[in-house]
N, CA, C and O of each residue as an XYZ file, in Angstrom:
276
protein
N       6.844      7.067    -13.596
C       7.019      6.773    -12.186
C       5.757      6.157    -11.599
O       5.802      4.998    -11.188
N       4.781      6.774    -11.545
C       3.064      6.238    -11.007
C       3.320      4.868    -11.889
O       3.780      3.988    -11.162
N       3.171      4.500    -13.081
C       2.916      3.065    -13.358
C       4.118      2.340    -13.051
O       3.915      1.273    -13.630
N       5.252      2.253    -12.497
C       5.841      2.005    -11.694
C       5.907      1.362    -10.716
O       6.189      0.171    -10.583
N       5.569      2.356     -9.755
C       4.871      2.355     -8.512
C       3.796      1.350     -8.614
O       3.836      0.394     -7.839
N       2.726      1.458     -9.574
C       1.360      0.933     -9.423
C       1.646     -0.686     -9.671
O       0.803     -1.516     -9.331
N       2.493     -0.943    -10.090
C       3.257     -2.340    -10.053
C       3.472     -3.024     -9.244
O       3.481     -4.253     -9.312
N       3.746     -2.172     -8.070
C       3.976     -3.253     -6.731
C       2.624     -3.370     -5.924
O       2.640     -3.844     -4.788
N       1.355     -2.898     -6.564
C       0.277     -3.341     -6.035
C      -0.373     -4.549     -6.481
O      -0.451     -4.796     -7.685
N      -0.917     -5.440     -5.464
C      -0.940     -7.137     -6.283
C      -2.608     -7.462     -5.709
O      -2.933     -6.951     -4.637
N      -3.322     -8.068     -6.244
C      -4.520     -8.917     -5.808
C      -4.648     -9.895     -5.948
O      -4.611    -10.316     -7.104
N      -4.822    -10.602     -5.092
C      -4.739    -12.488     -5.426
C      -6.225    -12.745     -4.660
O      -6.253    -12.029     -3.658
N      -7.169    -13.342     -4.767
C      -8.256    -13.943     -4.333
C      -7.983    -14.834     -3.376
O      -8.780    -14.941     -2.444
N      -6.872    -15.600     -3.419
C      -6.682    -16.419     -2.763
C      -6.102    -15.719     -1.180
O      -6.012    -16.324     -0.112
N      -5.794    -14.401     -1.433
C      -4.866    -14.052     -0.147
C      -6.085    -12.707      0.336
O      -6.495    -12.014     -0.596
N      -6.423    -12.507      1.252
C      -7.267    -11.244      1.905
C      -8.441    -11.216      1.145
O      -8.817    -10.084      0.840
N      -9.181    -12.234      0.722
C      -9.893    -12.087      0.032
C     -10.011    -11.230     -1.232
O     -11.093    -10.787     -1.615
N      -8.980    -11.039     -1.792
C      -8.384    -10.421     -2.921
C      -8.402     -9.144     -3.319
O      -8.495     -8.665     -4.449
N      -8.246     -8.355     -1.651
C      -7.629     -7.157     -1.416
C      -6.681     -6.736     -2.178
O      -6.007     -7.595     -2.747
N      -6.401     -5.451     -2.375
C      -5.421     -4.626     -3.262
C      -4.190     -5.050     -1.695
O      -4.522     -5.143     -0.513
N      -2.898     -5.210     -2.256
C      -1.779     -5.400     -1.172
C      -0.154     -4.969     -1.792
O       0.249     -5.220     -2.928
N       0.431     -4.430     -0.963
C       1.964     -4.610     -1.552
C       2.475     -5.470     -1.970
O       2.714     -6.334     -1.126
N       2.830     -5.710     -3.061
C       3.466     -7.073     -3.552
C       4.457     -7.358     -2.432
O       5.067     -6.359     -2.050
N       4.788     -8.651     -1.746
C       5.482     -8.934     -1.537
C       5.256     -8.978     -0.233
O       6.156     -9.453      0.460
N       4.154     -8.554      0.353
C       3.222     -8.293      2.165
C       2.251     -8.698      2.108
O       1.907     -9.023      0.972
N       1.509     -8.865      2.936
C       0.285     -9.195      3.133
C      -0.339     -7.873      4.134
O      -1.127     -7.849      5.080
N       0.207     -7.140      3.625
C      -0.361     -5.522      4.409
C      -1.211     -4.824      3.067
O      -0.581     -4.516      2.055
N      -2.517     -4.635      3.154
C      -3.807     -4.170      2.323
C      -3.564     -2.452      2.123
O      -3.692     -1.541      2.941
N      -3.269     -2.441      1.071
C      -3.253     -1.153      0.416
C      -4.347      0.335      1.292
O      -4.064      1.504      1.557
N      -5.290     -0.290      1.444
C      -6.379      0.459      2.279
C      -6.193      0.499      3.955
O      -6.926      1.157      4.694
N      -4.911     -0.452      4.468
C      -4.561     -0.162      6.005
C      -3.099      1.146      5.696
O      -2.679      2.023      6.450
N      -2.740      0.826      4.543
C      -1.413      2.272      4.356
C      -1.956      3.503      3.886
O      -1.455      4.619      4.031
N      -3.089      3.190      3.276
C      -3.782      4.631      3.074
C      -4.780      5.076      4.416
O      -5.122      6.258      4.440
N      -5.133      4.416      5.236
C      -5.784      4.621      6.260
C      -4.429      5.794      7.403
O      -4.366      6.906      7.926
N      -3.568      4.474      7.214
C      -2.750      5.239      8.298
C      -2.042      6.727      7.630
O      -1.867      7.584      8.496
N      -1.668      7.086      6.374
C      -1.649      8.079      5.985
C      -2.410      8.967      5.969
O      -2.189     10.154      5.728
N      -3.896      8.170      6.368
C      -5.062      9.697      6.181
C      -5.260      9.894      7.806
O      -6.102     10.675      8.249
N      -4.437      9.144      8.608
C      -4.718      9.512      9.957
C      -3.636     10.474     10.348
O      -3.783     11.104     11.395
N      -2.446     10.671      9.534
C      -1.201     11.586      9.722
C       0.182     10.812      9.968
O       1.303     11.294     10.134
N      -0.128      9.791      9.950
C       1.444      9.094     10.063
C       1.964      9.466      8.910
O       1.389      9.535      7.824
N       3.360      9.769      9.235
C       4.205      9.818      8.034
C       4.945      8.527      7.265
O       5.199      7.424      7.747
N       5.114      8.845      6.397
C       5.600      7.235      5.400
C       6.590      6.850      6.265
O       6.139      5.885      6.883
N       7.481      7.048      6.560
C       8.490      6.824      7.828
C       7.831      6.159      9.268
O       8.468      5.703     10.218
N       6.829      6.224      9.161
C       5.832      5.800     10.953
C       5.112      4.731     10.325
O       4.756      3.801     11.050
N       4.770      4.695      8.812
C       4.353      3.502      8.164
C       4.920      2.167      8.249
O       4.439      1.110      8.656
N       6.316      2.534      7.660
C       7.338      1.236      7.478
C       7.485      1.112      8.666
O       7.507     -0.077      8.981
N       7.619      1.916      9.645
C       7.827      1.733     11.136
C       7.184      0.313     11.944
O       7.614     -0.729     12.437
N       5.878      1.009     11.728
C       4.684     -0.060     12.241
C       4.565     -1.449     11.477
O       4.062     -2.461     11.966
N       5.215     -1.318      9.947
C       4.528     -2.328      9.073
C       6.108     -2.817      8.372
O       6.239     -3.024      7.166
N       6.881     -2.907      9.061
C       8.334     -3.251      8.930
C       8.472     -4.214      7.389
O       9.584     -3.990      6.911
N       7.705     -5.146      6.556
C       7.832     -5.715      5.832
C       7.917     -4.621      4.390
O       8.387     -4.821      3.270
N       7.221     -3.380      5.012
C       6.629     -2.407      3.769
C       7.843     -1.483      3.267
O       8.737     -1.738      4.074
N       8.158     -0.881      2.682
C       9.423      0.044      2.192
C       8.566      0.988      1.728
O       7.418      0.812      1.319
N       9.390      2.337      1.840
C       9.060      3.306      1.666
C       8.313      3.462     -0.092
O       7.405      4.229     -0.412
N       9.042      2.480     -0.987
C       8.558      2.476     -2.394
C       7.003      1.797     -1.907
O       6.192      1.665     -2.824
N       6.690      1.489     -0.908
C       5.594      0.574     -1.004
C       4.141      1.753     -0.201
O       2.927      1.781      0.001
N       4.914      2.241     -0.083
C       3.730      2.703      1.012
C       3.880      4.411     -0.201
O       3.251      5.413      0.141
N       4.499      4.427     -1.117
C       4.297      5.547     -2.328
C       3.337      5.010     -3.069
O       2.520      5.814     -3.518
N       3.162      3.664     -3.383
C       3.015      2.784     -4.265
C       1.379      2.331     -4.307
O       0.665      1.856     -5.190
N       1.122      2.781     -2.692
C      -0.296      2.705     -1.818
C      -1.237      3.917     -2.515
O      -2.217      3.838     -3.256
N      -0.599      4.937     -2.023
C      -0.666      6.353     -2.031
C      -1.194      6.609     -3.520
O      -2.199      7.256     -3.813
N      -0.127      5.836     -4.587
C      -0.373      6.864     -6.136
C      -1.918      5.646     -6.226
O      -2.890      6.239     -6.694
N      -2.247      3.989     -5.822
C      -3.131      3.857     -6.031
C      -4.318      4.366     -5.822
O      -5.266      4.351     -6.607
N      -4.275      4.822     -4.761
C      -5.403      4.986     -3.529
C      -5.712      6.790     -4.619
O      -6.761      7.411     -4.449
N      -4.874      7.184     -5.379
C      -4.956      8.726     -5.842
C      -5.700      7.926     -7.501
O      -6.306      8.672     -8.270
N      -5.565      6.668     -7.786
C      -5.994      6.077     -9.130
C      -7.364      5.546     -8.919
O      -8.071      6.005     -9.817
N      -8.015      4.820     -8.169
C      -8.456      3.398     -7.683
C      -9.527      4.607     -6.919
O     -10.720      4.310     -6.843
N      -9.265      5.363     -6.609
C     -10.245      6.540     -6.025
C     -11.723      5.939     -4.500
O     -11.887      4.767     -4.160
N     -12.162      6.613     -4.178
C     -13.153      6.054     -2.887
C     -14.118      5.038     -4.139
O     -15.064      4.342     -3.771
C-alpha cells in the first residue's frame, strides 16, 4: 500500500522548482503536510485543494512519514 501511495508523488524541476507534488496538481507535498500538522482533516484538505483526492493527500502523509524533516 505505502509504495503505492508513494507513486503519486512526482518532482519535475521544471514545475515548483522541483518540489515533491501530487501527481497530477501542482499542490507541494509540504503545503498537505503542513495543513495536516495544523489539524485539518484529509476531508478539509481536498476541501481547500479541490484538485487533490483523498488517495493524494494519504499519499502526502506516507511521504512526509518516508522523506522525514
Amino acid at each position: 500500500m505505502g509504495s503505492d501511495l508513494l507513486g503519486l508523488i512526482t518532482s519535475d524541476p521544471a514545475m515548483l522548482s522541483g518540489q515533491a507534488v501530487i501527481a497530477g496538481t501542482r499542490v507541494p507535498v509540504s503545503v498537505v503536510l503542513d495543513c495536516l500538522a495544523a489539524g485539518m482533516s484529509p476531508e478539509e484538505v481536498v476541501a481547500e485543494y479541490p484538485t487533490l483526492t483523498s488517495e493524494g493527500v494519504q499519499a502526502a502523509a506516507a511521504y512526509g512519514g518516508v522523506a522525514g524533516p
